[in-house]
BAMISE-799972 format. One record per residue (C-alpha): residue in three letters; residue number from 1; x, y, z. Coordinates in steps of 0.001 Angstrom, whole numbers. Each point is the difference from the previous one (the first is absolute). Layout:
SITE   aa    i       px       py       pz
SITE  ALA  NUM        X        Y        Z
...
//
This chain:
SITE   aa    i       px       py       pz
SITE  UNK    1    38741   -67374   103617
SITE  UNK    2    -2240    -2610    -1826
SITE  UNK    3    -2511    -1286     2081
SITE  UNK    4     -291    -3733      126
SITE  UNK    5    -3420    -1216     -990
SITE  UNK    6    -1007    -3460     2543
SITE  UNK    7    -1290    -2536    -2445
SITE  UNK    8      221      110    -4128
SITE  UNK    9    -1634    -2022    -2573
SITE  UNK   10    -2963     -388     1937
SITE  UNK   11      977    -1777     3524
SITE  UNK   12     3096    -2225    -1826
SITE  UNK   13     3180     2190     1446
SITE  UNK   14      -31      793     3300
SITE  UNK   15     2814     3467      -50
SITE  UNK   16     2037     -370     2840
SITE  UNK   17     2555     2682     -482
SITE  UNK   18     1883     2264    -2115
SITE  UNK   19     3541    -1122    -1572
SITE  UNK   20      729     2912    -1719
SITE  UNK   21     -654     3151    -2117
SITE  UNK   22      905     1995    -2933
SITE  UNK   23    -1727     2470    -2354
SITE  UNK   24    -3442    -1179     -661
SITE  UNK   25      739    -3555     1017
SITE  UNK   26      -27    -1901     3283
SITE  UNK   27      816    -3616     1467
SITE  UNK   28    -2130    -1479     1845
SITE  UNK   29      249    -3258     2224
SITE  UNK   30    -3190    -1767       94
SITE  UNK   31    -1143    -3769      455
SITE  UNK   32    -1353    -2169    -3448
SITE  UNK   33    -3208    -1588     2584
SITE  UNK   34     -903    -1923    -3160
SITE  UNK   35     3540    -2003     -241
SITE  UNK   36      782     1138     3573
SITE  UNK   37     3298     1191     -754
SITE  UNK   38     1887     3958      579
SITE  UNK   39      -46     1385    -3106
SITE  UNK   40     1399     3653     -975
SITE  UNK   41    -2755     2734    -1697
SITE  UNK   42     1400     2771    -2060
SITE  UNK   43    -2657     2954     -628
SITE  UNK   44      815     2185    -2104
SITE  UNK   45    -2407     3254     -502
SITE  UNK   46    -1153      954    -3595
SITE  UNK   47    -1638     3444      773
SITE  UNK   48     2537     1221     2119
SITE  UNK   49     3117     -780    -3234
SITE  UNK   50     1978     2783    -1327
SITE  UNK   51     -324    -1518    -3180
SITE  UNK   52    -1646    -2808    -2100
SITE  UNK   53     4047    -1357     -250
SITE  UNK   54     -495    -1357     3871
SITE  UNK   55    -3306    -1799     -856
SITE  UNK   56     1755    -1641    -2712
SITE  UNK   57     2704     -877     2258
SITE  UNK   58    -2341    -1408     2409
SITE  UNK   59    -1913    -2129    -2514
SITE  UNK   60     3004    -1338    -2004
SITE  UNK   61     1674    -1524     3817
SITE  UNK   62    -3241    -1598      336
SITE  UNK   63      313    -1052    -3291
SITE  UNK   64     3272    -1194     -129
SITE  UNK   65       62    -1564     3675
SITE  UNK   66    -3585    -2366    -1022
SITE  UNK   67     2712    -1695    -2786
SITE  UNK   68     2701     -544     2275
SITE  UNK   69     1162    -3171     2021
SITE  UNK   70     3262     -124     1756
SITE  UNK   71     1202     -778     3679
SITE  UNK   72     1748     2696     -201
SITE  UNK   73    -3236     2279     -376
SITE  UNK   74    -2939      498     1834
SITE  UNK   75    -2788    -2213    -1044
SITE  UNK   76    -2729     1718    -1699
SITE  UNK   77    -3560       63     1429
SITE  UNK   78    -2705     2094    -1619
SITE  UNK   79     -456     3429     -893
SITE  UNK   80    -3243     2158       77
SITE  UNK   81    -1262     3595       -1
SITE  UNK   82    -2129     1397     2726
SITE  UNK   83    -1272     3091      771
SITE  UNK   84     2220     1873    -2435
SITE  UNK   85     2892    -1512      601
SITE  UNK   86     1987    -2974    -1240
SITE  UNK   87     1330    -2826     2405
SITE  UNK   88     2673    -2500     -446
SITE  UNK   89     -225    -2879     2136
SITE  UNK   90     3487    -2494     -113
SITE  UNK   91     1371    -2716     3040
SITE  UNK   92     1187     1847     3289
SITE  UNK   93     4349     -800     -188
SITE  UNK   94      994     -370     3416
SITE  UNK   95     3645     1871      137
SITE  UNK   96     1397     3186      759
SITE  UNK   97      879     2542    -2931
SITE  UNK   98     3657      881     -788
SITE  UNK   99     -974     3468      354
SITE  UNK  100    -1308     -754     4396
SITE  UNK  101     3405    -1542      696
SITE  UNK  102     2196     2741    -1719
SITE  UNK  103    -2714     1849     2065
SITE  UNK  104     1169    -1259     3221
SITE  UNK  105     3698      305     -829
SITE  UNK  106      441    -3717    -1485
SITE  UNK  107     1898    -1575    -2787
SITE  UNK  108      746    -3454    -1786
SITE  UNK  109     3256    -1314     -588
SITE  UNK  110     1522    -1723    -2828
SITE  UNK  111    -1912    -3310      397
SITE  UNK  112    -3313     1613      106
SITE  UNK  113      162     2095    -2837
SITE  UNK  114     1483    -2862    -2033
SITE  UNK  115    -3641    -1657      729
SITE  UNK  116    -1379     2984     -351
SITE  UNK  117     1720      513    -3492
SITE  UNK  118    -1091    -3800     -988
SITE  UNK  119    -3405      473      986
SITE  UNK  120     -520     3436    -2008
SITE  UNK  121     1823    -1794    -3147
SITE  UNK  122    -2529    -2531      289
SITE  UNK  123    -2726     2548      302
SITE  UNK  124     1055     2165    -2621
SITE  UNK  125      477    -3184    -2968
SITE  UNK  126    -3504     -341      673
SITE  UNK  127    -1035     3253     -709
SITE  UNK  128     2445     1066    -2633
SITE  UNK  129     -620    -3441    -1644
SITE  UNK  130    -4035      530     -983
SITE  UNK  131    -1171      962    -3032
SITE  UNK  132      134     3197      377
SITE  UNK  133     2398      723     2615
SITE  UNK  134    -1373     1152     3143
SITE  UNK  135     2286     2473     1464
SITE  UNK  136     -512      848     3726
SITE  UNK  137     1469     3457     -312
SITE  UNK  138       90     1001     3972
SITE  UNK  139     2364    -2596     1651
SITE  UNK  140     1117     1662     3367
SITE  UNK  141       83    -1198     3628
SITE  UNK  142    -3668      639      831
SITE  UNK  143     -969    -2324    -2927
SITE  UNK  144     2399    -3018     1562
SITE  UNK  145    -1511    -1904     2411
SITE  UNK  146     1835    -2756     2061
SITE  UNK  147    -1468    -2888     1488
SITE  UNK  148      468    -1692     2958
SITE  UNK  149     2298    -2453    -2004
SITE  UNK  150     2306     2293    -1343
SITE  UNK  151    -1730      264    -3718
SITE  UNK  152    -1313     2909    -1587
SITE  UNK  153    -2862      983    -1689
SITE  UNK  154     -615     2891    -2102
SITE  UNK  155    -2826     1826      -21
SITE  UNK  156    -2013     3053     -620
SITE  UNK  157     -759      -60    -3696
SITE  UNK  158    -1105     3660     -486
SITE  UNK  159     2388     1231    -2481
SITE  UNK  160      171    -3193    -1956
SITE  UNK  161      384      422    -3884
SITE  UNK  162    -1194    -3205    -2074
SITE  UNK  163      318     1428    -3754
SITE  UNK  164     3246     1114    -1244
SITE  UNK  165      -27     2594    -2390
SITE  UNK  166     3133     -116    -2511
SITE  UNK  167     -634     3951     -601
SITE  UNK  168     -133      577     4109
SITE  UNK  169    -1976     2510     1282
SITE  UNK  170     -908    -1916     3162
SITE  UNK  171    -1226     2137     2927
SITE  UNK  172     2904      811     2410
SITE  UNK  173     -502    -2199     2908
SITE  UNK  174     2618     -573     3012
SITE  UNK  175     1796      983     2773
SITE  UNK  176     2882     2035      515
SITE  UNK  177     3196    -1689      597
SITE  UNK  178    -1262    -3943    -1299
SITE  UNK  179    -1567     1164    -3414
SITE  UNK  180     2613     -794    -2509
SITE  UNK  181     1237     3624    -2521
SITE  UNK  182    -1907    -1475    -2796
SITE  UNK  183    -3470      211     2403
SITE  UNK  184      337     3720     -348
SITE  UNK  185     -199       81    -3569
SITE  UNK  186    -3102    -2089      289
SITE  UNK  187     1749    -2924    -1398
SITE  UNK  188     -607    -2940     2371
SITE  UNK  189     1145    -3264     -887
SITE  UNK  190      808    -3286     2059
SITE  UNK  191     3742     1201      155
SITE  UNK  192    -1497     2535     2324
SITE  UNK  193    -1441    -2471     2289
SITE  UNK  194     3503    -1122      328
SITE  UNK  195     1249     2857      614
SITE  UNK  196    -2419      469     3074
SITE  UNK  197      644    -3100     1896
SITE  UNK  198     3354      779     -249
SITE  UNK  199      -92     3838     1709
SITE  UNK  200    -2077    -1864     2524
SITE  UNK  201     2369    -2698      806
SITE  UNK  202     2761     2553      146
SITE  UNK  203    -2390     2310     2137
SITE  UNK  204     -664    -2792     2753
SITE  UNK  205     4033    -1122     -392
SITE  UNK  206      724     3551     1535
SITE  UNK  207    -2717     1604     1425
SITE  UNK  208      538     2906    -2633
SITE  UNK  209    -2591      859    -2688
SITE  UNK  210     1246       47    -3244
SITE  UNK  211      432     3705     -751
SITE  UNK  212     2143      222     2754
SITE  UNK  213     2577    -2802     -735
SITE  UNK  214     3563      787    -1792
SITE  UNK  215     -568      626    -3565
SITE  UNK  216     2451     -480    -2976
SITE  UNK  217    -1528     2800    -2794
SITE  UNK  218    -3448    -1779      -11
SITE  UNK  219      -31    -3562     1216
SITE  UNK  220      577     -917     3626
SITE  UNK  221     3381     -697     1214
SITE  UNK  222     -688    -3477     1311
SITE  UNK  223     3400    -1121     1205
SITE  UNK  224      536     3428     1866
SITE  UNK  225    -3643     -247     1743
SITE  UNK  226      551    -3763     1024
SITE  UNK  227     3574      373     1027
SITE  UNK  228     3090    -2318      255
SITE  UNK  229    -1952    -2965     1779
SITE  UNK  230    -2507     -575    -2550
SITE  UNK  231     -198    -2881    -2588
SITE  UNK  232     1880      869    -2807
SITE  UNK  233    -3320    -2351    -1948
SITE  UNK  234    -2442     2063     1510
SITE  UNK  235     1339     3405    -1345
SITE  UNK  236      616     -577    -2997
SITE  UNK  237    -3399    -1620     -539
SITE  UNK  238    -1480     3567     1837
SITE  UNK  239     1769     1893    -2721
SITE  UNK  240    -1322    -1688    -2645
SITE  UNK  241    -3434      358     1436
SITE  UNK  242      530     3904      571
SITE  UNK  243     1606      674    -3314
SITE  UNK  244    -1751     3160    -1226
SITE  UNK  245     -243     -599    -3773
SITE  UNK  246    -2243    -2916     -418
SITE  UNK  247     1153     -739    -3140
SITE  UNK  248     3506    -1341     2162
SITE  UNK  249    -2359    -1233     3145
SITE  UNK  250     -802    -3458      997
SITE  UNK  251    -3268     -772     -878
SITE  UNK  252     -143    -3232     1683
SITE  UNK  253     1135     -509     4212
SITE  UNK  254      485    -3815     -185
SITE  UNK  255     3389     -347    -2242
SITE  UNK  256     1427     2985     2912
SITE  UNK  257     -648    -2641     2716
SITE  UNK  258      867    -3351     -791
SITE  UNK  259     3292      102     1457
SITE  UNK  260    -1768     2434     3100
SITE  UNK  261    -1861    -3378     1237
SITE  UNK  262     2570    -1189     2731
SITE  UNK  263      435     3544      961
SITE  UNK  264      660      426     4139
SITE  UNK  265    -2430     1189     2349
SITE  UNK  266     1843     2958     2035
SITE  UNK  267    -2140    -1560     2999
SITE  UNK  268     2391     2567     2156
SITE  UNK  269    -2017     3229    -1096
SITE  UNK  270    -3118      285     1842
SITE  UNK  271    -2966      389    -2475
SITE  UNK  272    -1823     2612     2451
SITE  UNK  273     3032     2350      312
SITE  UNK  274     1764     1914    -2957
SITE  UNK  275     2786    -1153    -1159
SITE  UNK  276     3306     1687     1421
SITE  UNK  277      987     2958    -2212
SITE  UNK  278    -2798     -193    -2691
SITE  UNK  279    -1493     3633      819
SITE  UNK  280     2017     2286      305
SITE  UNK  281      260     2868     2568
SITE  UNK  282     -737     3606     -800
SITE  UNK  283     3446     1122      -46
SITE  UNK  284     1500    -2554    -2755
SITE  UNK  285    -3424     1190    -1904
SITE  UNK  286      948     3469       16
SITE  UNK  287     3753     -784     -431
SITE  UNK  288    -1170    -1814    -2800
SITE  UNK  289    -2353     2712    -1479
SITE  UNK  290     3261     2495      450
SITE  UNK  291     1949    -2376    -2217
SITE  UNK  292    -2116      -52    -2595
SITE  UNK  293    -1047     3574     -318
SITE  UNK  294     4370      716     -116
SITE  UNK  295     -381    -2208    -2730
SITE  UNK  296    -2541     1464    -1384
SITE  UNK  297     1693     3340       26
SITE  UNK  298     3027    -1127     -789
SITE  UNK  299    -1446    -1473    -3638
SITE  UNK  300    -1972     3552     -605
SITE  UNK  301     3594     1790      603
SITE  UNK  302     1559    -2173    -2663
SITE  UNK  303    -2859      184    -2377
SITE  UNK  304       73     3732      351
SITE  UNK  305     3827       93       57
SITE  UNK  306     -640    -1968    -4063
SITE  UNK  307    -2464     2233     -984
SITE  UNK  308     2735     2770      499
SITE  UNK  309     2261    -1405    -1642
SITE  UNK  310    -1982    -1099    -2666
SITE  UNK  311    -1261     3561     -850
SITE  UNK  312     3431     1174      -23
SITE  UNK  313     1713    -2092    -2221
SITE  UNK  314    -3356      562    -2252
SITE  UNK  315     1364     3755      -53
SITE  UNK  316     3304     -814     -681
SITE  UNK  317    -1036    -2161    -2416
SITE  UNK  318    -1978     2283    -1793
SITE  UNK  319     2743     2703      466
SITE  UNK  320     2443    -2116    -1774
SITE  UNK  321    -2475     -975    -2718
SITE  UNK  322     -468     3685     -614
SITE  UNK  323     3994      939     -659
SITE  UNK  324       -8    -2971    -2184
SITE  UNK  325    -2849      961    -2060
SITE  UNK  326     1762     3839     -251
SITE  UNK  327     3209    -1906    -1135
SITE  UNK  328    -1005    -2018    -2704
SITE  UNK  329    -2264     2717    -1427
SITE  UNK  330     3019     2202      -52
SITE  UNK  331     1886    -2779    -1888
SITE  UNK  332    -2857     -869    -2299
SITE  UNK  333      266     3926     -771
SITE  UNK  334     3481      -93     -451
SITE  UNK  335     -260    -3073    -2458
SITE  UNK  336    -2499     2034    -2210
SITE  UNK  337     2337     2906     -493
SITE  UNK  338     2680    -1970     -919
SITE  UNK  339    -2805    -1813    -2587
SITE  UNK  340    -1006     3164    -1030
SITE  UNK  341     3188     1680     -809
SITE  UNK  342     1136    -3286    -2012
SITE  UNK  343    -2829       99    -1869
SITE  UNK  344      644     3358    -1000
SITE  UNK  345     3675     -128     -975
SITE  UNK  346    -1192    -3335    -1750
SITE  UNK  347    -2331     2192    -2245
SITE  UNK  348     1984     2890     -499
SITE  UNK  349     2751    -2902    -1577
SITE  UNK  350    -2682    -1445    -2323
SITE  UNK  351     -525     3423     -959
SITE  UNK  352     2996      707     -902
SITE  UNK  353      853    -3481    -1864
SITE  UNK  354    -3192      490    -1479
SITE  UNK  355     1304     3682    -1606
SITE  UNK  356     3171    -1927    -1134
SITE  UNK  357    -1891    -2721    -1659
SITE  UNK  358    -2652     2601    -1300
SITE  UNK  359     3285     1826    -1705
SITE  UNK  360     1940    -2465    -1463
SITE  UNK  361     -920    -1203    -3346
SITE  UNK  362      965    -3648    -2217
SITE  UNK  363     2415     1052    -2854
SITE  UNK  364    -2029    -1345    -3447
SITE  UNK  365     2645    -2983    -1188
SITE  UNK  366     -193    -1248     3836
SITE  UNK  367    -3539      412      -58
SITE  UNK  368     -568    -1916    -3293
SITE  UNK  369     2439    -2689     1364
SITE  UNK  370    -2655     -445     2882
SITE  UNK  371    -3279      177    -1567
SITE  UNK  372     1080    -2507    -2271
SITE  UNK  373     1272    -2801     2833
SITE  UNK  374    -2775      861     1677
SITE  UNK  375    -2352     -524    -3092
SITE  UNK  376     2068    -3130     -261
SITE  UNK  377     -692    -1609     3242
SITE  UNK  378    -3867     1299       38
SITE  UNK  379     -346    -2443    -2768
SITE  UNK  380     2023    -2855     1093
SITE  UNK  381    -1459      173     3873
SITE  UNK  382    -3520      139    -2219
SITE  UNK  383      756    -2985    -1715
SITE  UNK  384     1290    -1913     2879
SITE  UNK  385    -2109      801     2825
SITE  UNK  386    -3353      161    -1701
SITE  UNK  387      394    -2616    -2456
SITE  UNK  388     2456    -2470       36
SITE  UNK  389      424     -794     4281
SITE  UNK  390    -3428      396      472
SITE  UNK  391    -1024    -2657    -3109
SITE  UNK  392     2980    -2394     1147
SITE  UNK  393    -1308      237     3862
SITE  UNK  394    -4161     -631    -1455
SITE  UNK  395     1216    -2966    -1661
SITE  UNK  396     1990    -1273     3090
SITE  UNK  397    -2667      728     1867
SITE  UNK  398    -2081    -2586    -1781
SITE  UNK  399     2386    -2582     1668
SITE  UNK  400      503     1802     3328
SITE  UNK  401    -3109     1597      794
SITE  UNK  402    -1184     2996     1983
SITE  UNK  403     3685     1383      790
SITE  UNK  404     1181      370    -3297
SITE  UNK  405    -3146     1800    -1150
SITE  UNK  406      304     2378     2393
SITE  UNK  407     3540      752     -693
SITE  UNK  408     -773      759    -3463
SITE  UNK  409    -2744     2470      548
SITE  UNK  410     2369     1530     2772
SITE  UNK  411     2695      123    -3171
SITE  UNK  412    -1970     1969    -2215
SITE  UNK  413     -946     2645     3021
SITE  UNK  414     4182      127      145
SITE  UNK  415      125      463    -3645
SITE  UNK  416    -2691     2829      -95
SITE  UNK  417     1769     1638     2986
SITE  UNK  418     3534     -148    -1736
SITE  UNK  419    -1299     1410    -3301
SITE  UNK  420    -1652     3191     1771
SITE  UNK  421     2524      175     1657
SITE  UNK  422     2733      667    -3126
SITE  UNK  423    -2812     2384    -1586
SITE  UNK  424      364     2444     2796
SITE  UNK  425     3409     -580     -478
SITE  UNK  426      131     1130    -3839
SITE  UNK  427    -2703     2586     1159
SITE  UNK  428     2793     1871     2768
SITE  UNK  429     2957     -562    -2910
SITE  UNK  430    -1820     2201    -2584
SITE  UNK  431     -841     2555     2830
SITE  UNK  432     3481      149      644
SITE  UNK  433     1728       -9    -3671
SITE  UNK  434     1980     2495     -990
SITE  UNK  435    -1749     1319    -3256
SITE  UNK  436    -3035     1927    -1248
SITE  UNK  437    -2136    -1032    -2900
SITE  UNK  438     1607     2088    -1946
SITE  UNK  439     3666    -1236      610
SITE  UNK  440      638     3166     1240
SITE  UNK  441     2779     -119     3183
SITE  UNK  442     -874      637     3286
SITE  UNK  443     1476     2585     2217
SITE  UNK  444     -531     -343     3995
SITE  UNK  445      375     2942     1907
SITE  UNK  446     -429      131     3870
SITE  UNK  447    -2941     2746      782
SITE  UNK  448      805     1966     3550
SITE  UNK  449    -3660      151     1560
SITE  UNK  450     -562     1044     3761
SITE  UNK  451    -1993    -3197       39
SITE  UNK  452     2036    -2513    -1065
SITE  UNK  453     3925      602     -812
SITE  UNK  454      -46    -3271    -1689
SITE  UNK  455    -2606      476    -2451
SITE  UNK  456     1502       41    -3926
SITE  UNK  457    -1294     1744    -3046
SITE  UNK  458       40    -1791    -3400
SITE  UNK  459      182     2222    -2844
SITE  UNK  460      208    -1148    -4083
SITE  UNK  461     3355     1655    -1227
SITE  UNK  462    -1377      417    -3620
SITE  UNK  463    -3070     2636     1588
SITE  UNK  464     3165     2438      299
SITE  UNK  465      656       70    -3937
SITE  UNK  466    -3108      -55     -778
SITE  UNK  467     -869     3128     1828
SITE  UNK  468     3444     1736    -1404
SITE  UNK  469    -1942    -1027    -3705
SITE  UNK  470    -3190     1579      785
SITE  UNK  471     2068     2731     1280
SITE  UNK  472     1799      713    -3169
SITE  UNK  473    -3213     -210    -2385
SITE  UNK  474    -1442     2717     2176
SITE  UNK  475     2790     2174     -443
SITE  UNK  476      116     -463    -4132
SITE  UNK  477    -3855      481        8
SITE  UNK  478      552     3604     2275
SITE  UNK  479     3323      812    -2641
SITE  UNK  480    -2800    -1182    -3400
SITE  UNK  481    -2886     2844     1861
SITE  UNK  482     2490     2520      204
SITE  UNK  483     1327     -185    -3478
SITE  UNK  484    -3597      215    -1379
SITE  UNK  485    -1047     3127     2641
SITE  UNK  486     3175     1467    -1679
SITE  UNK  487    -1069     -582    -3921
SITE  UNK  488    -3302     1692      369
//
């Protein structure tokens, strides 16, 4: 419990009672004897802070309030330190909070929170619309007040944020339930503000705090909290203020409620009793809670019954993938046998044609016939393809250009191929002609070898008489010995 200190800044405020308190700070009602007006005292206690983020706090609402004017606002005084501790001095607002009539079981119908909604746009253009931004940050029905004539003030500036970082990193400030998703993330911008006044008109619409209204995924099922009676205006320009992303949020109130001016006043709902219906009972709270746990069950059943079936077709999948691996590497096996025994019958044929043309031989007129058409065209493809079509195409090319150059050097390539081409033809005729240098004939006799059945033997006919010659002179030399062995 603070304790509330009689007079401050020397003998100027008289303290006459305590408002309220939270953490280190308190409110304090006290009288201004130097204007002679009530006047409200916030004290706020450096030694006693968790953390040098709350004396920041502390210093940037004093800060921030000194630079403000707006009816809507209290009216800055002074601020001063004393005795350790800092004090905030602003006009006393005579009015009841939001948060003492929800207190007390009251609510505001449509009328009211239409003025309250044109009152808080009014508040908030002013703030959002200085350079920088001033963003409140902790709109809620304890910082409402409403005056005797039905406006409302906001107040309580302790969470306020004046500089806008584009990187973020602002200190998470709020409360549950009217602190817009982005606040979480530290990310408070005037869309936020928005998105407070509206939880708070929909809080003192039903009587229910925010976490506890319908919900559609994130964003508060307006139409289903307000019911069938409501203005069909009014909810839509609720959701637009609750919208969770604030990229899709309204940032501004007053284009919601242009057409929410001539609203009715639902004068036939006392203000001091809840609304009939708003809360409701224990039993369609629990019925409710059962609902949405057999829907929560039911969804883990499904997503289990997937994840089943998912791992099984993955095993079937991988079953089939494995026969039809096995298959085609049986057929790609199959296919290279068949290759390989082609490729063998293919050689043993060129083996065999290769024996037949290894054994056959050119007879000599046939072969003399060839060698001389062949010695014939060597010459004339000479002549033609490396002299004459190549000259005629350089001299054309003198007229044409490029292309004709080209073909002739191309030409004479042709002609060089061609003439190489007859020489190794001339070169396989004498191979193959059917004469010795001799003139001797040529006998061909097939040579049985284990090896090769195929293979020929070619053998020069004349080596037989020969060797029947040397044979005979042998046997006349033996006969000319003996006769002389016999004369001596």
């Amino acid at each position: 419990m603070h304790d509330a200190p009689s007079h401050l800044r020397g003998d100027r405020y008289a303290v006459i009672r305590l408002l309220g308190e939270g953490g280190q700070a308190a409110t304090f009602e006290a009288v201004d004897k130097k204007e002679g007006k009530p006047v409200a005292i916030k004290r706020f206690r450096v030694r006693g802070a968790k953390s040098w983020k709350e004396v920041e706090l502390a210093e940037r609402e004093a800060r921030v309030l000194s630079s403000l004017s707006h009816p809507g606002l209290p009216r800055y005084v002074e601020h001063f330190e004393e005795n350790g501790e800092l004090f905030l001095v602003t006009e006393k607002v005579e009015g009841e909070s939001l948060a003492a009539m929800q207190k007390r079981g009251a609510t505001l119908d449509e009328g009211e929170i239409v003025r309250f909604l044109r009152d808080s746009s009014a508040i908030l253009d002013y703030l959002h619309g200085r350079a920088p931004p001033v963003v409140h940050r902790d709109v809620k029905p304890s910082n409402i007040l409403r005056r005797p004539d039905g406006s409302f003030v906001i107040i309580d500036f302790g969470a306020v944020r004046d500089k806008l970082k584009p990187e973020g990193g602002s200190t998470v400030v709020g409360t549950f339930g009217f602190m817009a998703p982005e606040q979480f993330q530290g990310r408070a911008m005037p869309a936020s503000d928005v998105y407070a006044v509206g939880a708070t008109a929909m809080t003192m619409l039903t009587g229910v705090q925010p976490e506890d209204l319908p919900h559609k995924g994130l964003a508060i099922d307006v139409a289903s909290a307000l019911g069938k009676n409501a203005s069909p205006t009014l909810v839509s320009a609720l959701a637009a203020m609750l919208e969770p992303d604030p990229d899709r949020r309204a940032t501004r109130i007053a284009p919601l409620i242009e057409t929410l001016r001539d609203a009715p006043r639902k004068t036939d709902v006392p203000r001091d009793k809840p609304r009939r219906g708003a809360k409701p009972s224990k039993k369609e709270r629990d019925i409710e809670r059962d609902i949405e746990q057999g829907i929560e069950e039911a969804v883990q059943q499904m997503e289990q019954g997937f994840s089943e079936i998912k791992k099984e077709w993955a095993k079937k999948s991988k079953k089939h993938e494995s026969k039809a691996n096995r298959d085609a590497r049986k057929a790609e096996e199959k296919a290279a046998r068949r290759a390989r025994k082609a490729e063998q019958r293919a050689r043993k044929i060129d083996e065999r044609a290769w024996a037949e043309v290894q054994s056959s031989t050119i007879p000599v007129p046939v072969a003399g016939l060839l060698l001389f058409g062949l010695t014939i065209a060597q010459i004339a493809v000479l002549v033609a393809l490396r002299a004459i079509v190549p000259t005629l195409l350089s001299v054309l090319s003198i007229f044409f250009g490029k292309p004709l150059r080209d073909a002739s050097a191309r030409t004479r390539d042709a002609g060089v191929l061609a003439h190489e081409s007859m020489q190794r033809a001339k070169d396989v005729v004498r191979n193959r002609t059917e004469r010795t240098s001799s003139g001797a004939r040529i006998e061909v006799k097939p040579v049985e070898t284990p090896s090769d059945p195929k293979r020929v033997r070619i053998a020069d006919a004349d080596a037989k008489d020969d060797a029947a010659e040397d044979e005979l002179a042998a046997e006349e030399e033996a006969d000319a010995e003996a006769r002389a062995r016999q004369r001596k």
